[in-house]
N, C-alpha and C positions, 0 to 999 in steps of 0.2 A: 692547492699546491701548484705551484708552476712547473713548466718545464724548463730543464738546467738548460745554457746557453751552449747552442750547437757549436758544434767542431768548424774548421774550414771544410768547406767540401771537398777538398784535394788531400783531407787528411782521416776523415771521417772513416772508422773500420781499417784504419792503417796499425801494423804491430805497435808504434809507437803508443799511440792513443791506447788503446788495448789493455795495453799494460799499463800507463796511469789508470785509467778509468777503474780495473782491476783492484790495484793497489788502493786509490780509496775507498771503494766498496770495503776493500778489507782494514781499512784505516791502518793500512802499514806504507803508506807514499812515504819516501824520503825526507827529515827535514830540509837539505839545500838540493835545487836542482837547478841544473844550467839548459836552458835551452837557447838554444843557438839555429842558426840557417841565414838564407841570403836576404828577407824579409821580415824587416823587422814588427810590422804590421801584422802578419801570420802570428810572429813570436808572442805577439802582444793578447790575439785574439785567442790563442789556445791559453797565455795564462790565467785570461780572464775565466775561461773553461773553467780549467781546477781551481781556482778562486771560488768563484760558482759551488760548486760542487762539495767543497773545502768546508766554504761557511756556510751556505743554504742546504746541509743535509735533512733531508727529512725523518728519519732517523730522530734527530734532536729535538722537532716539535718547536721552532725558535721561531720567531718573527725576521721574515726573509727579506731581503736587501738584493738588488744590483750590483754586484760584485764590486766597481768602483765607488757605489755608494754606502757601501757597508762600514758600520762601522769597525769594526776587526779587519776592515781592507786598510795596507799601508803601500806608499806609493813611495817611488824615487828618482827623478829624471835630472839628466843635465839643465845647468842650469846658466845664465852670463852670456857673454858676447863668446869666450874661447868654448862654449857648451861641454862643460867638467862637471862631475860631481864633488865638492868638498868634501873636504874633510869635518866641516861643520856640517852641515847636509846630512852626511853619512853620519855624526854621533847624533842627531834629531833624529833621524830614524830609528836608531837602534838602542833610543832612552821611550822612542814611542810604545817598540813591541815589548818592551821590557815589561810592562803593566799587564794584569790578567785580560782575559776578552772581556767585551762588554755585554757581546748580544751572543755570539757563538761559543762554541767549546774550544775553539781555536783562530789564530792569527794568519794571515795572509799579507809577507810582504813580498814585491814587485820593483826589482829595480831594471827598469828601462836602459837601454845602452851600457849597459854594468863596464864595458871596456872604458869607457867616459870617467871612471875613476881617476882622478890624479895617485899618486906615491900612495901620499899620506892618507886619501880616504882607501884606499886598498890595504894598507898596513890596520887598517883600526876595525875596516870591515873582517878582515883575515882574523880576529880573538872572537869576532862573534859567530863565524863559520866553524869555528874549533870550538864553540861551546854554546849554541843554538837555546837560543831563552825558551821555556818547556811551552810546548801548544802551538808552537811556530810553525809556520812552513815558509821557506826562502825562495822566491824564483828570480833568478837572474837571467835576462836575457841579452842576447849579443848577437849582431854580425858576425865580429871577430871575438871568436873564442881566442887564439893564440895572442892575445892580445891583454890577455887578463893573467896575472899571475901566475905562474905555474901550482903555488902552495892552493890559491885559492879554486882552481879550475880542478884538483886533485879531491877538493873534501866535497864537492858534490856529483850529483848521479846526472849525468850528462844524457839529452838527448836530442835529438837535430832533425829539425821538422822540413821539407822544403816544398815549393808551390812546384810541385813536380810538371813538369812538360807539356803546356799548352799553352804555356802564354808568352812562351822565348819570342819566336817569331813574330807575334802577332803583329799584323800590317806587313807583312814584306811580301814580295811577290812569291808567287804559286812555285816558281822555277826553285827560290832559293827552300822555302821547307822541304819539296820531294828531297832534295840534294841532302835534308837535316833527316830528312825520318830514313832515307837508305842509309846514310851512315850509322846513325842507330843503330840500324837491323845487320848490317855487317861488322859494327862492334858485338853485337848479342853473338852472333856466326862466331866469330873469333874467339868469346869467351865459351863457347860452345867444343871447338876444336882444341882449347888446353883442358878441359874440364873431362873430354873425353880419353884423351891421350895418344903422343902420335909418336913415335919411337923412330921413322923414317929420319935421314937428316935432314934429307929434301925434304921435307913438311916442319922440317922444325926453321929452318932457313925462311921458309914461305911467311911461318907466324912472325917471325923479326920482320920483315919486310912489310906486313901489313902492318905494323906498328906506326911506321911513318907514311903510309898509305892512308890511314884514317888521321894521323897526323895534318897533311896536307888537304885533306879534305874539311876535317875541321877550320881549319884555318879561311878555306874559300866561304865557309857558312858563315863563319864569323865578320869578315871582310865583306858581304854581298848585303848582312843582315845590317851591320852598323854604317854602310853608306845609304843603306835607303830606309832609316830609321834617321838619320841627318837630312836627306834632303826632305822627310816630311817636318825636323822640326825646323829649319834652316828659313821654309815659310813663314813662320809663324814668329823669329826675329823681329824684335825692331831696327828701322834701319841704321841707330846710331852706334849700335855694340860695335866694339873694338875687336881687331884680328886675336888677341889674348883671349878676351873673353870667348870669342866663338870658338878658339882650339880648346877649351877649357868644359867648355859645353859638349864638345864633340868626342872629349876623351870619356865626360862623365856618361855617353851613353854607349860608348866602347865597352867601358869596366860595366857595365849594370848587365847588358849583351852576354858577354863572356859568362859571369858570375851565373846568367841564368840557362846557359848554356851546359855550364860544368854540373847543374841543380839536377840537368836534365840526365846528362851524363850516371850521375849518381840511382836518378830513378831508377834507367836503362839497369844499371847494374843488379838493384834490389829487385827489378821481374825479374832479369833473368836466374838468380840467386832462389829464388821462390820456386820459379819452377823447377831448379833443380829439385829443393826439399821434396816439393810433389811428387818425385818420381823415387824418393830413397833415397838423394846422394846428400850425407849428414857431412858430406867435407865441405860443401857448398857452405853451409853456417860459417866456421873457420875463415873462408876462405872471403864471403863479403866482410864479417866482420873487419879485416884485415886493407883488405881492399877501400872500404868506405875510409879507415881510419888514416888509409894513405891519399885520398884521394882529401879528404879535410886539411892536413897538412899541408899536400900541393896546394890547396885553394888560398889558404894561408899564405904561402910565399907571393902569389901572384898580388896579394895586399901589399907588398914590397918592393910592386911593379919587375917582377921578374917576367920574361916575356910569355904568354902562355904556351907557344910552343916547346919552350924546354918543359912548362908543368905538364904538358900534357906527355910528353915523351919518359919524363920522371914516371907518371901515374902508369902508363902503360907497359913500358920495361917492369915496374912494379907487378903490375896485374900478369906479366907474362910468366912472371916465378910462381906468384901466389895463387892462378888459379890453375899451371899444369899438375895433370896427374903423374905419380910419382909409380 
């Protein structure tokens, strides 16, 4: 018997995992589940995890397969020059799982960028999510969850993985991460002084004003990481690209920066959330839950190119309700 295909190691004994891994031991996983985050490669390698797991249980005694190469594994990716999924794509998929397994007790399908749906394959995927062919398991994964249906984001059991905080920075000088890891640690501070409760007004004045203090700080880490993350790739140009192209270039490693910046933001918040629990405080639960689901939202709008100083000024006015004590 082999061993099932390891987790990422940034997510390995994380609650998320835990709680899949759980739930199949006990063969009560969800049939649809969403998993989402800022990496779609992560998304890809934890599905292939429960896939794994899914159809190679030992348990059954079946003749075992590499999850992509199984047979009870079904796959679904964009597809053409606009990289959409059809609507024909999507009823091929969903005439495939209709059939019993072959080798396993149950079916494994994977739809890759599941937001890549046009209208019409979201309309015809949406009766198969409302009525799940028996032995199935659904994983759809996405960048952009807000971007999928609301009917169909609502009928599965959502969970969001991300490459938590070491690889934002990587290559930028020493000056600009100390500036990313103190802001961290006086975000944690901050959520630390509403979690505790400060009834003063002068201290409650102080916490707004730190708002836009880590506001502007984020913004220099941002700004310091994506110009010298440009001038290492800017080498590596050929000389003939056009002024469009290189601002096009330069944006797409703006948005990826950010994106892995807010990832990191998010981790920040789940230690700090933990150690609450650690120590007795069950408002803590309440209050990440809450906090994460605002912080997905904002990440969402910045999809829209909203500037991320209003998201982040949204997220944190938010956090300023949700995590003081009452």
């Amino acid at each position: 018997m082999t061993s099932p295909l390891p987790w990422p190691d940034t997510l390995a004994g994380t609650p998320a995992v835990a709680v899949i891994e759980r739930a199949i031991e006990r063969q009560r996983l969800a049939n649809s589940l969403l998993l989402h985050g800022e990496n779609l490669g992560t998304l890809a390698t934890v599905a292939h995890g429960i896939a794994d797991r899914m159809l190679n249980d030992p348990r059954q005694k079946t003749q075992q397969f590499p999850p992509k190469q199984h047979p009870d594994f079904f796959a679904l990716r964009p597809a053409g020059k606009m990289r959409q999924i059809s609507a024909e794509a999507t009823r091929d998929l969903i005439g495939r799982i209709q059939v019993s397994p072959q080798v396993s007790h149950r079916k494994v399908a994977v739809i890759y960028e599941a937001d890549r749906m046009n209208v019409a394959a979201a309309n015809i995927f949406l009766k198969t999510l409302e009525e799940p062919p028996a032995s199935t398991t659904i994983l759809l994964l996405t960048t952009r969850p807000y971007s999928l249906l609301t009917t169909i984001r609502s009928r599965c059991l959502h969970f969001r993985f991300t490459d938590a905080g070491h690889a934002a920075l990587a290559g930028c000088e020493a000056a600009t991460q100390e500036l990313w890891r103190a802001t961290r640690a006086d975000y944690s501070a901050w959520l630390g002084q509403l979690a505790d409760g400060v009834t003063e007004k002068r201290a409650v004045a102080s916490q707004v004003m730190a708002v836009y203090g880590l506001i502007t700080r984020f913004n220099a880490v941002l700004s310091a990481a994506t110009d010298q993350a440009w001038k290492q790739q800017k080498e590596k140009l050929p000389d003939d690209i056009d002024d469009d192209e290189q601002a096009a270039i330069e944006t797409g490693i703006a948005n990826g920066i950010r994106l892995k910046l807010f990832a990191e933001l998010e981790y920040t918040t789940s230690e700090f959330a933990l150690q609450r629990l650690a120590t007795g405080d069950e408002a803590a639960r309440r209050s990440l839950a809450a906090a994460i689901e605002r912080l997905e939202h904002d990440v969402g709008l910045l999809r829209l190119n909203l500037n991320e100083a209003a998201v982040l000024e949204d997220f944190l006015l938010s956090s300023l309700r949700l995590w003081s004590r009452r």
